[in-house]
LOSE-593606 format. One record per residue: x, y, z of N, C-alpha, C in turn. Coordinates in Angstrom, 3 decimals. Layout:
N
        nxx        nyy        nzz       caxx       cayy       cazz        cxx        cyy        czz
          X          Y          Z          X          Y          Z          X          Y          Z
...
This chain:
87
        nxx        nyy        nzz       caxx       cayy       cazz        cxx        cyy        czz
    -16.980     -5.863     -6.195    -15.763     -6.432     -5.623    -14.636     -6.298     -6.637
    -13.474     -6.221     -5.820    -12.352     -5.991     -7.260    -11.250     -7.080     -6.247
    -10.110     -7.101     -7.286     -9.186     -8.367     -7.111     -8.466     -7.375     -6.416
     -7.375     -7.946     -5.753     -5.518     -7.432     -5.303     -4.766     -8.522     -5.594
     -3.989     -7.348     -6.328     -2.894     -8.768     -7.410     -1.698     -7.977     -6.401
     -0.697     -9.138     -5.580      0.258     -8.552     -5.436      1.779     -8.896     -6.162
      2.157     -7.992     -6.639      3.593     -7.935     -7.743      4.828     -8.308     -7.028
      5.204     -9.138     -7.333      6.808    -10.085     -7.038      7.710     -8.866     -6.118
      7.591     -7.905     -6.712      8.617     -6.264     -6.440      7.776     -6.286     -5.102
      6.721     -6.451     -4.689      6.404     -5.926     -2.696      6.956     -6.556     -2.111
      7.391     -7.809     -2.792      7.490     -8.991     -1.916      9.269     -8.903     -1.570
      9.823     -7.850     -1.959     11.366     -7.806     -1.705     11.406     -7.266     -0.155
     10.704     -7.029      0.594     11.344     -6.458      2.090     10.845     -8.175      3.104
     11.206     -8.850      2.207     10.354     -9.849      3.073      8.699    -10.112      4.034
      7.887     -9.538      3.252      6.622     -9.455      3.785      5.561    -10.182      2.722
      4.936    -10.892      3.393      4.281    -11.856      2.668      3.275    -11.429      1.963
      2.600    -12.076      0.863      1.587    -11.798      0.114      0.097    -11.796      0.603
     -0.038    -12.543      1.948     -1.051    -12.697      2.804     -0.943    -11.650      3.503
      0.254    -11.055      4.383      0.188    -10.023      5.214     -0.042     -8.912      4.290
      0.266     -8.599      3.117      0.042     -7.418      1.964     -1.451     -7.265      2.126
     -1.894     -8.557      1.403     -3.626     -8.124      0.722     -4.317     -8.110      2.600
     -3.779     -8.487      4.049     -4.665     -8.140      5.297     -4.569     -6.803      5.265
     -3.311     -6.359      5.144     -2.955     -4.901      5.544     -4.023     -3.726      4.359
     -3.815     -4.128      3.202     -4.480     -3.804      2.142     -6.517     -3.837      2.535
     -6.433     -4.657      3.131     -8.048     -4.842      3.563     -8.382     -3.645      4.469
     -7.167     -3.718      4.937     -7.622     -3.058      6.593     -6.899     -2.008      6.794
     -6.565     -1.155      5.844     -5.643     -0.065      5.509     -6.523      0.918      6.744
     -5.841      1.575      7.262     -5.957      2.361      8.337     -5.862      3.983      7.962
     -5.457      4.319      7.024     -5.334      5.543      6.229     -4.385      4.952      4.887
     -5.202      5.750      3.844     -5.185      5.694      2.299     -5.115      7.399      1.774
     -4.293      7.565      0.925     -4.541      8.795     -0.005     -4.371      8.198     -1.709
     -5.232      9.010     -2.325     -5.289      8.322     -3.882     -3.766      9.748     -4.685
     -3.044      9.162     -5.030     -1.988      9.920     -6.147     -2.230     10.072     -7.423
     -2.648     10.946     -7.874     -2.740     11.233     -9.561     -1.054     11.216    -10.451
     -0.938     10.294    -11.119      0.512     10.254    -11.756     -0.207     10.796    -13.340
      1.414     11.383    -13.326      1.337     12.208    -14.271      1.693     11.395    -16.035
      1.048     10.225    -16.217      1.068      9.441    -16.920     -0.825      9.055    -17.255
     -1.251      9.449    -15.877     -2.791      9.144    -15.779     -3.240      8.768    -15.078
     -2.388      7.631    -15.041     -2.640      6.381    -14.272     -2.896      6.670    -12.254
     -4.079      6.126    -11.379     -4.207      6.818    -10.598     -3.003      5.215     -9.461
     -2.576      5.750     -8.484     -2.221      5.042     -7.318     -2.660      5.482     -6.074
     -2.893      4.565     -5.185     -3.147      4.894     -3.851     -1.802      4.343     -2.726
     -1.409      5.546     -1.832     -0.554      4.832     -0.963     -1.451      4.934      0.335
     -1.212      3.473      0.923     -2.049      3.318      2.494     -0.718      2.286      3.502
     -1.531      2.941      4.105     -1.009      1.771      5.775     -1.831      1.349      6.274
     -1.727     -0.186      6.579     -2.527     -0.959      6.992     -1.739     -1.854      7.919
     -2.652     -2.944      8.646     -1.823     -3.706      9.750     -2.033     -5.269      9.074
     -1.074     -6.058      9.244     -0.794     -7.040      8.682     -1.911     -8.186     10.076
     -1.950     -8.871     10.156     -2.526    -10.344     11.014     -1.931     -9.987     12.405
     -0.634     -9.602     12.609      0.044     -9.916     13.882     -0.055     -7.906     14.362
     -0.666     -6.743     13.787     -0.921     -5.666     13.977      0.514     -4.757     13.812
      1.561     -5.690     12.744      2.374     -4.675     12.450      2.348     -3.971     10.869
      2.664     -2.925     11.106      2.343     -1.880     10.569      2.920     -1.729      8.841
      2.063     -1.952      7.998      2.407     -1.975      6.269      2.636     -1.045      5.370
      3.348     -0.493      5.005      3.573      0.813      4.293      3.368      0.073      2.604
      2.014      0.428      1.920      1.921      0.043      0.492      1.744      1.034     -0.310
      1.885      1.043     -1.787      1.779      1.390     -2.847      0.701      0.667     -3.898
     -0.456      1.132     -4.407     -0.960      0.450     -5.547     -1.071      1.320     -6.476
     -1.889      0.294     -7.566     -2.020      0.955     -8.772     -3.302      0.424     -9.362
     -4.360      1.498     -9.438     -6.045      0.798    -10.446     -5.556      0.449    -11.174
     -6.039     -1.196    -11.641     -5.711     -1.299    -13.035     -7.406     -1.717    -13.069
     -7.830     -2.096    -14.682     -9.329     -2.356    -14.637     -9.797     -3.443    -14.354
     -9.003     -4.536    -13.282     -9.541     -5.605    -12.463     -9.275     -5.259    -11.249
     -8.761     -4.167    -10.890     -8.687     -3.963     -9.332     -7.582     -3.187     -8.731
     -6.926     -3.370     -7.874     -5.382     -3.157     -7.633     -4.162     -3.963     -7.958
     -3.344     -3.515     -8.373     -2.090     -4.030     -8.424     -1.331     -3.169     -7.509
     -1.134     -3.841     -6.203      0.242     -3.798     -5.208      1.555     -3.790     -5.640
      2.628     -3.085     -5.941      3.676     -3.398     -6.295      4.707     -2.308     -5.445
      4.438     -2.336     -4.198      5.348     -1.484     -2.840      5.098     -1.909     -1.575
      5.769     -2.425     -1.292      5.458     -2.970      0.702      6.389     -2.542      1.291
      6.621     -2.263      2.412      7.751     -1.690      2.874      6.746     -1.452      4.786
      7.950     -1.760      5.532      7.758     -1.589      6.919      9.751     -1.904      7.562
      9.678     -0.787      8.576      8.525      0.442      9.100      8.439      1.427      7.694
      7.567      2.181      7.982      6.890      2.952      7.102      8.200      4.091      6.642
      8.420      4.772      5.535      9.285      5.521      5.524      8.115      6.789      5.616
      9.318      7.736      6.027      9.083      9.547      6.398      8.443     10.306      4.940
      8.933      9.743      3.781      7.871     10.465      2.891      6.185      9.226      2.596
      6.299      8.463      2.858      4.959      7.951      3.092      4.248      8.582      4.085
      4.369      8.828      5.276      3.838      9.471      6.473      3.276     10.692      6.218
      4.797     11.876      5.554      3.837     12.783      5.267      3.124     12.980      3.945
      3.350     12.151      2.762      1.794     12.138      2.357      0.677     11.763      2.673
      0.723     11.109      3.612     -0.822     10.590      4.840     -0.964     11.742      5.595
     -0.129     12.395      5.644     -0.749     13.511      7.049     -0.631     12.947      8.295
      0.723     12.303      8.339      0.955     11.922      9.538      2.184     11.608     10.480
      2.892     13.139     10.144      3.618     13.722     10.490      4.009     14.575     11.405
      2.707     15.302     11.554      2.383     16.082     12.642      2.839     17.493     12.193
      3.310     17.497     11.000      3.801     19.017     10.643      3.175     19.530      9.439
């Protein structure tokens, strides 16, 4: 089991820290990002409690994730790094 820490910075589009770590549970498509620092991130979409739609950002750290991107509706370069774009 690992933790989800979510960072003050997701919490700027007005979306709660509860709807973060549901959406985060229940991420519906995930891709992992290799940054060029090392450090790995994953961006996913997931559905919050009420089934609207979470556009996140994390980051492994060595207790788990750190969340520090929420954002809905989802923006157009999140989508097409999911492959879900249709193009």
């Amino acid at each position: 089991m690992y933790d989800i820490v979510v960072s003050s910075h997701a919490l700027r589009h007005g979306i709660s820290e509860e709807q973060i770590i549901h959406a985060w549970r229940y991420a519906a498509v995930c891709a992992r990002r290799e940054c060029a620092n090392g450090s790995v991130d994953y961006v996913a979409i997931g559905f919050d409690q009420n089934g609207r739609p979470i556009e996140m950002t994390g980051r492994e750290k060595t207790f788990g994730i750190l969340i520090y991107h929420s954002n809905t509706p989802q923006t157009p370069r999140a989508l097409k790094e999911l492959g879900l774009t249709g193009k």
